[in-house]
C-alpha positions in Angstrom: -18.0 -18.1 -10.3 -15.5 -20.8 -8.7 -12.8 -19.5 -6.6 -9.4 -20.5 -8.0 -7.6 -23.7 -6.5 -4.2 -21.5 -5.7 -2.8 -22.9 -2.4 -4.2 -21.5 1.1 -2.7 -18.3 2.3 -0.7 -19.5 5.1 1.5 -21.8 2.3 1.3 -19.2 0.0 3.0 -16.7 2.4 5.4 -19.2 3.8 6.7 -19.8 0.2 6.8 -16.3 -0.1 9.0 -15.5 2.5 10.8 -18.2 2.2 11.5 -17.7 -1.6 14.5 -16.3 -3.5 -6.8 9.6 -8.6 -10.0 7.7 -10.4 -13.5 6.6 -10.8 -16.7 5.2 -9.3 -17.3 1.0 -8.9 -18.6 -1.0 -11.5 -22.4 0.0 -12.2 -24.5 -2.7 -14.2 -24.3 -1.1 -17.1 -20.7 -0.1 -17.6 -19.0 -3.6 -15.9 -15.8 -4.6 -17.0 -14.9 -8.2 -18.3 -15.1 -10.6 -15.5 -12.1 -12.6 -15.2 -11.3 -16.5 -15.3 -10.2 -17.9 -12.5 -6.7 -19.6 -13.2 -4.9 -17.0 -15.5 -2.5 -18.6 -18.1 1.2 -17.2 -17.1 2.3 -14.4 -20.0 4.5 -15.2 -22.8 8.1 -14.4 -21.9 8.6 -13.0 -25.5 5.6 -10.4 -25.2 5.2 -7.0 -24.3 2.7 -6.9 -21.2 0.6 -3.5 -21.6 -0.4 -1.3 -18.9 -2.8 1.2 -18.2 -1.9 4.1 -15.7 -4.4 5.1 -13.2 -3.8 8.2 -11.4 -1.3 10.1 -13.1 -0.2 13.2 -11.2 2.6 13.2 -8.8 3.5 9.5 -7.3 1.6 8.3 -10.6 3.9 10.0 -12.7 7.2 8.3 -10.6 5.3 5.1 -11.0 4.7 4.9 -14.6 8.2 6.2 -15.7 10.2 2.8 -15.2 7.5 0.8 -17.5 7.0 4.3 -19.6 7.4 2.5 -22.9 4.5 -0.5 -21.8 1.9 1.9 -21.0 -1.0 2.2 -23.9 -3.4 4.2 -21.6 -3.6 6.2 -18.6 -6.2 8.0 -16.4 -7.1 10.5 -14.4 -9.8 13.2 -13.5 -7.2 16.3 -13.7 -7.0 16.6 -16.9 -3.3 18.7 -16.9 -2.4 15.6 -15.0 -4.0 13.6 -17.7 -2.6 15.8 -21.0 0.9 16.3 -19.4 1.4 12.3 -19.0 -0.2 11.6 -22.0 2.2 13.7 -23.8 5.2 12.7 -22.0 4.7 8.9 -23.1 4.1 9.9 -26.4 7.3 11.7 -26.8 9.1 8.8 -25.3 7.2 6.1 -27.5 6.5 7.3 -30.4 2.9 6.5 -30.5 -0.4 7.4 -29.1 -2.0 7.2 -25.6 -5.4 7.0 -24.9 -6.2 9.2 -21.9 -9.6 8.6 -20.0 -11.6 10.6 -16.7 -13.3 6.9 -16.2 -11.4 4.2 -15.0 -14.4 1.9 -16.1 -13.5 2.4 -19.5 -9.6 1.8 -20.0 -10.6 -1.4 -17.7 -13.2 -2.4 -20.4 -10.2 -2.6 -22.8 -8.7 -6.4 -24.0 -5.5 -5.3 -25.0 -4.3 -4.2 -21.6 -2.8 -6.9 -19.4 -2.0 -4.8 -16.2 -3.0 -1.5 -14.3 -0.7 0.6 -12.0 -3.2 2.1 -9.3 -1.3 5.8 -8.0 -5.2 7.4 -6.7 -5.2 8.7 -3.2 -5.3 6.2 -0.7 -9.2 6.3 -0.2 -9.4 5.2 -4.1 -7.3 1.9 -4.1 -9.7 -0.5 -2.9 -12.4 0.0 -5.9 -10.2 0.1 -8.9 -7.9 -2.7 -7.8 -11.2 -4.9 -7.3 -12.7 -4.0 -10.4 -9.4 -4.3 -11.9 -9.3 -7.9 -10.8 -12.9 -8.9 -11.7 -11.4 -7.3 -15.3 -9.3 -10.1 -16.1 -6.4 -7.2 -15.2 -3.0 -7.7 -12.8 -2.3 -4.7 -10.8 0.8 -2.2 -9.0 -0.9 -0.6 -6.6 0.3 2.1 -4.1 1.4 1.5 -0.5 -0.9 2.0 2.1 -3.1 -0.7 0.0 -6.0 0.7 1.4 -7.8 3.6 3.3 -9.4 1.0 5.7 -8.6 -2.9 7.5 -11.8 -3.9 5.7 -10.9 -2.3 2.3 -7.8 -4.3 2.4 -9.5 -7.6 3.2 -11.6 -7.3 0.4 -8.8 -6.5 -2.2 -7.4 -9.9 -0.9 -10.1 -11.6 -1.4 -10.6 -10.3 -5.2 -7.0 -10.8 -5.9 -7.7 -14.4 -5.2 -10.9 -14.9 -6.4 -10.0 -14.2 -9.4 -6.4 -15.3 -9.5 -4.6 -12.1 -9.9 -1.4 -10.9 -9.6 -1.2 -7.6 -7.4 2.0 -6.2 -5.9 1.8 -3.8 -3.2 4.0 -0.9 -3.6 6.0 -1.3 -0.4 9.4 -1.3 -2.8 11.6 -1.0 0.3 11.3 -4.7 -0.1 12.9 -4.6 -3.3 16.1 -2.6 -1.9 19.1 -4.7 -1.2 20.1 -3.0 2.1 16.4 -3.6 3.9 16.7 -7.3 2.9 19.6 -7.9 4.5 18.6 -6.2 7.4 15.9 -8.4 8.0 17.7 -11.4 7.0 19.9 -10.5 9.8 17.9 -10.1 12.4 15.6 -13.1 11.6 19.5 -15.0 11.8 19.8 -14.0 15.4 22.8 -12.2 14.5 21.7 -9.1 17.2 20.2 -12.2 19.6 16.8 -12.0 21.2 14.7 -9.1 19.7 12.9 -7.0 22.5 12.2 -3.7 20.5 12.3 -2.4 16.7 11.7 1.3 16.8 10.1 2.8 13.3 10.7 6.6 13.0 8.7 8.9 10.5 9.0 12.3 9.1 7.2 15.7 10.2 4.4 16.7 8.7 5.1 18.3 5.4 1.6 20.4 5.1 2.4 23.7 3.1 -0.3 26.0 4.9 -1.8 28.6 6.1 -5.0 27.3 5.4 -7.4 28.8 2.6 -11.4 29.1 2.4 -13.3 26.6 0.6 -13.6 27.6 -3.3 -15.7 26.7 -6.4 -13.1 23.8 -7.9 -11.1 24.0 -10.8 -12.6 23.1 -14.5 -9.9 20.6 -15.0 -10.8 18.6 -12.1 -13.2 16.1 -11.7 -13.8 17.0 -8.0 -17.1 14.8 -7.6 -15.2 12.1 -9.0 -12.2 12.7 -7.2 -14.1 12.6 -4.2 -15.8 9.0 -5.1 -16.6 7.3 -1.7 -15.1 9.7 0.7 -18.0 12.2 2.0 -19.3 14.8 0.3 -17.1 18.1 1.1 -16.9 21.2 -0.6 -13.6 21.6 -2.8 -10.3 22.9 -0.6 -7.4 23.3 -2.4 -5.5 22.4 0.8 -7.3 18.7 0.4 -6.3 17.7 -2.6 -3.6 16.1 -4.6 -0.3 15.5 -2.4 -2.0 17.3 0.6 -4.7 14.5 1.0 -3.2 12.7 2.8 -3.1 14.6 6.3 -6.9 14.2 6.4 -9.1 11.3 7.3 -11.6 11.2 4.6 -8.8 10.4 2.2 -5.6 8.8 4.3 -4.1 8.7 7.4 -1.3 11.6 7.9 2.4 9.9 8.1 1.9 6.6 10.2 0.1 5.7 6.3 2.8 7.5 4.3 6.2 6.5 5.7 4.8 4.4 7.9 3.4 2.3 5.8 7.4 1.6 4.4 8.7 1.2 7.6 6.4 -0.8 9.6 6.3 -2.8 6.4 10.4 -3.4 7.2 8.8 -4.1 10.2 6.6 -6.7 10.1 9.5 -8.4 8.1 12.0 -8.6 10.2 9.6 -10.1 12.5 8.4 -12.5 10.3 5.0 -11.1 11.0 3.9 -11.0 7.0 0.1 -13.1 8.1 -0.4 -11.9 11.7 0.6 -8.5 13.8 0.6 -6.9 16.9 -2.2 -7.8 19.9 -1.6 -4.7 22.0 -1.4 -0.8 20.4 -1.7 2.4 22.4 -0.6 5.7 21.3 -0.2 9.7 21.8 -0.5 12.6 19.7 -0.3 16.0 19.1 -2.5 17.9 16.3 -1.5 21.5 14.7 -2.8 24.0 17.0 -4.0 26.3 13.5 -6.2 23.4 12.4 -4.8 23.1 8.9 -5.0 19.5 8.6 -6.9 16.7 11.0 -3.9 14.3 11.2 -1.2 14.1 14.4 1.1 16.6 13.6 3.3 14.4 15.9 2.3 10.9 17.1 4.0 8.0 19.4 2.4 4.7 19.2 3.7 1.5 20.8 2.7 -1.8 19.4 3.2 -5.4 21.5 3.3 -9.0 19.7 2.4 -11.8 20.9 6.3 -12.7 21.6 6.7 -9.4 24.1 8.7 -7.6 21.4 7.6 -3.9 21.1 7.4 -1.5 17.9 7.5 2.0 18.9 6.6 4.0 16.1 6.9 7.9 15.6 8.6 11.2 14.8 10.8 11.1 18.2 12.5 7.9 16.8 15.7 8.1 14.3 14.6 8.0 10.9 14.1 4.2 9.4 14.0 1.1 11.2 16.4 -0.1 14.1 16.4 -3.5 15.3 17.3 -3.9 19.0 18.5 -7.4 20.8 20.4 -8.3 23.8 23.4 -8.9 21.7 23.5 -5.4 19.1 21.8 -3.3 17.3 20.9 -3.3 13.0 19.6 0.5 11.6 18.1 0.3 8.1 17.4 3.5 6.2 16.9 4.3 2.4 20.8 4.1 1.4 21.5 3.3 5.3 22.6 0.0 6.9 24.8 0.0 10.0 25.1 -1.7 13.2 26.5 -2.1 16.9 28.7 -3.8 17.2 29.8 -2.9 13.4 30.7 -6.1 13.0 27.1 -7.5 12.5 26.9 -6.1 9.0 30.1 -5.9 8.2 31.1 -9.7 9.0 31.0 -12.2 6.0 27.3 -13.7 4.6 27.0 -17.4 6.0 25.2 -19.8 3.6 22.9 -20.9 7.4 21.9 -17.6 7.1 18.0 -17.1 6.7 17.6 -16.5 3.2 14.3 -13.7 2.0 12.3 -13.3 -1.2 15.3 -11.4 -3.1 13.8 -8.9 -5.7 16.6 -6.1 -7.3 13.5 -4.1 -8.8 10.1 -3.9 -7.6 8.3 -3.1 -11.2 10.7 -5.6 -12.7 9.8 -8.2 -10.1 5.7 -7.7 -10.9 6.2 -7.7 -14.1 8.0 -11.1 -13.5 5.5 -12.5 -11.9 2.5 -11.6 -14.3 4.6 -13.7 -16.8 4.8 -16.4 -14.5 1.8 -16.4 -12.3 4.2 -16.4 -9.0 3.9 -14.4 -6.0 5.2 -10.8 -6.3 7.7 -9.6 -3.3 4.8 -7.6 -1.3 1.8 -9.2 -2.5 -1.4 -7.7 -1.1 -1.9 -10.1 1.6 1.3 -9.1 2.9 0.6 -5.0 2.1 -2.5 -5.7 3.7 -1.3 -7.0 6.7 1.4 -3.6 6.9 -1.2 -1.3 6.3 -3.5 -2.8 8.9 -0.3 -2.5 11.1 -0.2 1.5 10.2 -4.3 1.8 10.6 -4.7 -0.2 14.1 -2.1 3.2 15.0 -4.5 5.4 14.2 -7.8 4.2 15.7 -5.5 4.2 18.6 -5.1 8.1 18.1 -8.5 8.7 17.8 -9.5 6.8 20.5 -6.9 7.8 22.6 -7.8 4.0 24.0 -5.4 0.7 23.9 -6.4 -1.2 21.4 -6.6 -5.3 21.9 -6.4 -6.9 18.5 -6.8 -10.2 17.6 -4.4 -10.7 14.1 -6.1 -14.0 13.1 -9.5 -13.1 13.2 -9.0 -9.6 12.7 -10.7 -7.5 14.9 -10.6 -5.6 17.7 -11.7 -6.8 20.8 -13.8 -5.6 23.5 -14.0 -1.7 22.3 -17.5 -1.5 19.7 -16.4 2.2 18.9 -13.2 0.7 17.7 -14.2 -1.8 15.9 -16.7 0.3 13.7 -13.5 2.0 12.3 -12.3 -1.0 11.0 -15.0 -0.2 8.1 -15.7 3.4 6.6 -19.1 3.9 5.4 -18.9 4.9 1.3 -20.7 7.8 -0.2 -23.4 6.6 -2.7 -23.1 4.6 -5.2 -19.9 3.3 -4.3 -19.7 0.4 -2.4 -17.3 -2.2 -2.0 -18.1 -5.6 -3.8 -19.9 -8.4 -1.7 -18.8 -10.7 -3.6 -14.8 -9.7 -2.8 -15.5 -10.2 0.5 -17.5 -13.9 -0.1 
């Protein structure tokens, strides 16, 4: 099938910048419809539908704001399943299909979109096939549990001309924009450093011996490409994410927002650092595998550092030679004061302005425009947050090069750019064509 004729990526993302847990990979036998390259934009007078997948916890936050669009979800819990089937039909009035396959609510025409809310390990293979379905997609932020994964959802997305918003919706929020805007403006003059700070781990121990799992989950299927384990109750749902099968502790939680703000404020959205070292510290009882504490310093190719951590204030500062910006959810201040405080100049550097991150998707399926944090750009954040932690597990500086993307000189590195998938999952080849 022809690629699409959108524009390359490096005008796509200067126009964008410049402007205003579920199921196995398509099997022969059970594809969804392939899409046609060069969607038609959406009616502005109807409804787009959505299916939900992943339903339980972040899922359910993600689905409420477009509760009334959403015809199907899925999920292999099924209390996650039942409980959001029932809250949508409460607040509909009508039925919703629920499904443990995420094949099948993909196989279905009359849904236009998919919000993906799986654990990180299961973004890359249902926003693929969602794409090769003819389907737009939300997807959770970090976009993926690997560099590669993330190349290849890129690829997909424009293969076949989709519309897929990363959910980095920090981008969205008023107070980060201007932040960025600001510093881009040189109102705190030459940036040297932008420091990132992320929360503690929040792992509820003490650990607990492996068990036989529930009959309301799915566990094979839960698991998907991530190694075959046996069931831990301390591994699942929300506490995935302090192990490496599945994510990547909080550099890919809250770091994933932050070094998002980030790579913004550096106008960094298609490149990244070229230098990242790192330290660590890891729960002396064992209960998880991730850093329970983690320092990692990243260099640009301008000299300006991004030290990144839980000894750094919470949020993103910006430091130049002339002040100071700090950015947190519901926090903007500066030093001098004046910086933020001072009236808006129309010379100013002006930022994609979005006042809702679903609303601004949902915008953009209708008009086949770029969405706020489209996944080249998540991709390029998340590779930000992964580059981290192969520096943590190497305990090695890590040379990348941001326009080839790889790492050089270290093999053992560079193998962890990839993750090897459990069979029959495998990503696409011909996503990353």
């Amino acid at each position: 099938m022809a690629r699409s004729s959108s524009r390359s990526r490096r005008e796509f993302l200067r126009q964008v910048g410049g402007g205003a847990a579920a199921g196995l990979f398509s099997l022969s036998a059970h594809e969804p419809r392939v899409a046609m390259a060069g969607a038609q934009a959406q009616p502005a007078n109807e409804q787009i539908r959505l299916g939900a997948i992943g339903v339980g916890g972040r899922g359910t936050e993600n689905f409420t704001p477009l509760i009334k669009q959403i015809v199907a979800v899925c999920d292999v819990d099924k209390q996650h399943l039942s409980a959001a089937q029932a809250r949508i039909e409460k607040t509909s009035g009508r039925a919703c299909d629920g499904y443990g396959d995420y094949r099948r609510l993909l196989d279905r025409q009359d849904i236009d979109a998919v919000i993906v809310s799986t654990p990180d390990h299961w973004h890359a293979l249902p926003t693929i096939d969602a794409c090769r379905a003819g389907k737009d997609v939300y997807v959770e932020k970090p976009l993926a549990l690997t560099i590669d994964e993330g190349r290849a959802m890129v690829a997909a997305a424009r293969r076949y001309d989709r519309i897929v918003q990363t959910g980095s919706q920090q981008r969205s929020d008023q107070r980060f924009r201007t932040a960025c805007e600001l510093v881009r403006s040189g109102a705190v003059g030459k940036l040297h450093t932008v420091r990132v700070g992320i929360p503690s781990v929040n792992f509820k121990g003490p650990a607990v011996a492996d068990s036989a799992p529930p009959p309301q989950l799915d566990y094979d299927f839960w698991l998907g490409p991530a190694p075959q384990r046996p069931y831990n109750e301390k591994r699942v749902h929300y506490l995935f994410r302090f192990f490496w099968d599945y994510s990547g502790g909080q550099l890919t939680n809250f770091g994933a927002h932050h070094l998002d703000i980030a790579q913004w404020g550096l106008a960094a959205d298609e490149t990244g650092p070229t230098g990242i070292e790192a330290r660590a510290r890891y729960d002396e009882a064992g209960w998880y595998e991730v850093p329970t504490w983690c320092e990692v310093i990243y260099t640009y190719a301008n000299g300006v550092k991004v030290v990144c951590g839980q000894g750094e204030k919470g949020g993103v500062t910006f430091e130049g030679d002339r002040g100071t910006i700090h950015v947190d959810r519901g926090k903007l201040s500066s030093a001098p004061a004046e910086i933020v405080e001072r009236p808006l100049v129309e010379d100013r550097v002006h930022l994609y302005e979005s006042g809702n991150h679903y609303q601004n998707w949902l915008d953009c399926i209708r008009s086949r425009k770029p969405p706020i944090c489209d996944v080249a750009i998540g991709h390029r954040s998340a590779t930000v947050c992964h580059l981290g932690n192969i520096a943590i597990r190497t305990g090695r500086k890590i040379a990348w090069d941001p326009e080839q993307q790889t790492i050089l000189g270290d093999t053992e590195a560079a193998s962890m750019l990839a993750r090897p998938y459990r069979a029959p999952w495998e990503l696409p080849s011909e996503a990353t064509a």
